[in-house]
C-alpha positions in Angstrom: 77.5 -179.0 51.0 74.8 -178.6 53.8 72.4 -180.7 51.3 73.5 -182.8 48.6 73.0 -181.0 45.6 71.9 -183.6 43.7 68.9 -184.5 45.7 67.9 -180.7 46.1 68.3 -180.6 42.1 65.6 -183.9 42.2 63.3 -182.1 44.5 63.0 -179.2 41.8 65.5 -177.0 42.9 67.1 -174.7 40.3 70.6 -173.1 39.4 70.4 -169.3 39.4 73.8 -167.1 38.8 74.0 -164.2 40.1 76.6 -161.2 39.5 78.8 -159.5 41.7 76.2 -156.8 43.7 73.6 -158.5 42.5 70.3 -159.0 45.1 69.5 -162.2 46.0 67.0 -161.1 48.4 65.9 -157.8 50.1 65.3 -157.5 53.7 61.9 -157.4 54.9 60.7 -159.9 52.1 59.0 -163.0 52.8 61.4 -166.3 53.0 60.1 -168.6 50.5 62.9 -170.6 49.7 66.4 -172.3 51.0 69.7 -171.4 49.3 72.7 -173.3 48.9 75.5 -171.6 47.1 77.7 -173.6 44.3 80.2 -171.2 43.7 81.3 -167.8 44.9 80.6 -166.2 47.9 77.6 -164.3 49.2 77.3 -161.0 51.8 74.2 -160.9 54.4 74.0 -157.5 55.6 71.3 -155.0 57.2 71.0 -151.2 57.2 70.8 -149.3 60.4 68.7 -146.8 60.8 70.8 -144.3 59.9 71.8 -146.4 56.4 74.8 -147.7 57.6 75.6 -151.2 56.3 76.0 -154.2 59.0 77.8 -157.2 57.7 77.0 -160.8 59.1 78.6 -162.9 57.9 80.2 -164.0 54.1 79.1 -167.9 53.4 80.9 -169.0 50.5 80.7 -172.6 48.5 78.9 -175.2 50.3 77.1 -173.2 52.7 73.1 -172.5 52.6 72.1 -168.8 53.9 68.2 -167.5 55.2 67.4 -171.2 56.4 66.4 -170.4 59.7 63.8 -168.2 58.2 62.4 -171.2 56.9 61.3 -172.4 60.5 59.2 -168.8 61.3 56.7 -166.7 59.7 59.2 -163.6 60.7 60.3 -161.8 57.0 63.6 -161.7 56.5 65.8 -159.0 58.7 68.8 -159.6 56.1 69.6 -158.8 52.4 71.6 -161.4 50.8 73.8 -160.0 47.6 76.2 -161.6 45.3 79.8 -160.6 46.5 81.6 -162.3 43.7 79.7 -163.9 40.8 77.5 -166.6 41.9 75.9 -169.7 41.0 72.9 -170.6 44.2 70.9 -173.4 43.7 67.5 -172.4 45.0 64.3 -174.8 46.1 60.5 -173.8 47.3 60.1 -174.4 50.9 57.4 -177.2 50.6 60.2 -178.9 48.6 63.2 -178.5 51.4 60.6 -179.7 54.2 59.8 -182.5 52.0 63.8 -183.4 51.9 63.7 -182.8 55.6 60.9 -185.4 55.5 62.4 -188.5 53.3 66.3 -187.6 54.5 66.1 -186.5 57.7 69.7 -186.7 58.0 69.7 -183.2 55.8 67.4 -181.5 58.3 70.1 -182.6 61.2 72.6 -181.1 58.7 70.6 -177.3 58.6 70.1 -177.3 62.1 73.7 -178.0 63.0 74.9 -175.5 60.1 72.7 -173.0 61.7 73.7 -173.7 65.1 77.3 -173.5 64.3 76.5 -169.8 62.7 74.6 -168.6 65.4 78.1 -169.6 67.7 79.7 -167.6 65.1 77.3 -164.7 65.5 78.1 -165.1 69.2 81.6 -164.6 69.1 81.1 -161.2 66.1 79.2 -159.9 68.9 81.3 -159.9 71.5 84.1 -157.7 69.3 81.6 -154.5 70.2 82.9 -155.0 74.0 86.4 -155.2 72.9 88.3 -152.4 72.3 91.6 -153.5 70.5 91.6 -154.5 66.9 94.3 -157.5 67.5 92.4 -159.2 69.9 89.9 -158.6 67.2 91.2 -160.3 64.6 92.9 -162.8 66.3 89.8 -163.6 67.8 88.2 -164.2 64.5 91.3 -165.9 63.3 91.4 -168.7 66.1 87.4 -169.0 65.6 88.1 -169.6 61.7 90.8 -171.1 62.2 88.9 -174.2 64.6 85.6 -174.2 62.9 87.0 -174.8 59.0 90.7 -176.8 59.6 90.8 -178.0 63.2 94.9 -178.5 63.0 96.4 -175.7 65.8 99.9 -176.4 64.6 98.9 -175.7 61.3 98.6 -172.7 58.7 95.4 -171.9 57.7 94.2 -169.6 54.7 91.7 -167.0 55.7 89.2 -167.1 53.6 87.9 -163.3 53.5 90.0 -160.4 52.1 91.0 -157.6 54.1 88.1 -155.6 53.4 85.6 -159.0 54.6 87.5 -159.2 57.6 87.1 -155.3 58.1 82.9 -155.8 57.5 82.9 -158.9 60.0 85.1 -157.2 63.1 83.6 -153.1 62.4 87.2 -152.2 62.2 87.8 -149.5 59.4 90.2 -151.6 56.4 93.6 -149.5 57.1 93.3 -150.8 60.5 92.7 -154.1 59.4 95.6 -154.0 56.9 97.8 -151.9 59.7 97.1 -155.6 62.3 97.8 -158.2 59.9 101.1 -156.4 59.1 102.4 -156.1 62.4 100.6 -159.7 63.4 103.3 -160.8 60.1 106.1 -159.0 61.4 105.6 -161.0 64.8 105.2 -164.2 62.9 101.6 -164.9 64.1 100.8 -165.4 60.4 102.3 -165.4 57.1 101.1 -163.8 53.8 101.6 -166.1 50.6 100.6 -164.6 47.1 98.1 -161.9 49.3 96.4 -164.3 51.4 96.7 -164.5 54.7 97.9 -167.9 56.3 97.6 -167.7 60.3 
C-alpha cells in the first residue's frame, strides 16, 4: 500500500467496488480525489483522436492511480475503469493533503510511487522507436521483473495477461502470444498453469 489504509479510512476515506468495465473516472474531469485500490486491478487509458484506445498502464492491489493530478489544477487526460472487479478506497483531496500534513512520510511514499511510474512511462515510450516485438517484451519483462522482485536469478510471474501486455507494448495479442511462445521454446521463461514466469 502507497498509504496505509487504515489511516486513509480515519481521514474519511470510503470503500467503493467497482465492476469489471465500470468508470471510475472520465478523462477531462476534474481530480477531486486520491485512489488506492484494495483489490483487483484497474486500466488508465486515453482515446486518440481518431477513438483509438491508448493503454498506460494496469495498477493493481496496493497501488494509488490520478495522484499526480492532485498536485495541478490540469483535469484529468486519463479514464480510469475497473478491469476486473474492484474494491478502491477513495478520499477528498483536502483530506489526502491533510495526511500529507500529519504523516509526511505518506507524501514521500506518493511522490516516489509517482516517480517510479513516470520511469515506467519512460521506458513504454521508448517501445514506439523499437521495431521488434521481443525486444519489446523482454524489455518490459526485465523492467517488471527489477521494479516488483529484484532477484535476476529468479522466476518472476508477470502480472498482466497476454492481452495487458499487448495494450502496454502496442503490439497486436497474436504477436504477443506468437513471442512468449518462442521466448518459452528458448527457455527465457516458463509458463505454469497460463502465467508467465520469466
Amino acid at each position: 500500500m502507497i498509504i496505509n489504509e487504515h489511516v486513509l479510512l480515519s481521514h474519511g476515506a470510503d470503500i467503493f467496488e467497482y465492476k469489471r468495465g465500470e468508470c471510475i473516472f472520465f478523462e477531462g474531469s476534474v481530480p477531486k480525489y486520491y485512489y488506492q485500490i484494495i483489490k483487483g486491478v484497474v486500466k488508465l487509458t486515453s482515446l486518440n483522436k481518431d477513438g483509438r484506445e491508448f493503454v498506460h498502464g494496469f495498477p493493481f492491489e496496493g497501488h494509488c492511480f490520478g495522484e499526480s493530478y492532485l498536485f495541478t489544477d490540469k483535469n484529468y487526460a486519463i479514464s480510469a475503469f475497473a478491469e476486473s472487479k474492484c474494491h478502491v478506497i477513495r478520499i477528498a483531496k483536502d483530506a489526502v493533503f491533510k495526511i500529507y500534513s500529519e504523516y509526511p512520510d505518506t507524501l514521500w511514499n506518493v511522490v516516489k510511487y509517482s516517480a517510479d511510474r513516470l520511469h515506467f512511462r519512460y521506458i513504454i515510450s521508448s517501445f514506439l522507436s523499437i521495431g521488434d516485438p521481443s525486444s519489446k517484451i523482454e524489455i518490459l519483462f526485465k523492467y517488471l521483473k527489477t521494479y516488483f522482485h529484484g532477484e535476476a536469478d529468479s522466476l518472476f510471474v508477470i502480472p498482466y495477461t497476454r492481452k495487458q501486455i499487448a495494450n502496454l507494448t502496442g503490439l497486436r495479442l497474436e504477436t504477443v502470444v506468437r513471442v512468449i511462445k518462442r521466448m518459452e521454446a528458448s527457455e527465457q521463461l516458463q509458463i505454469i498453469n497460463k502465467k508467465i514466469y520469466f
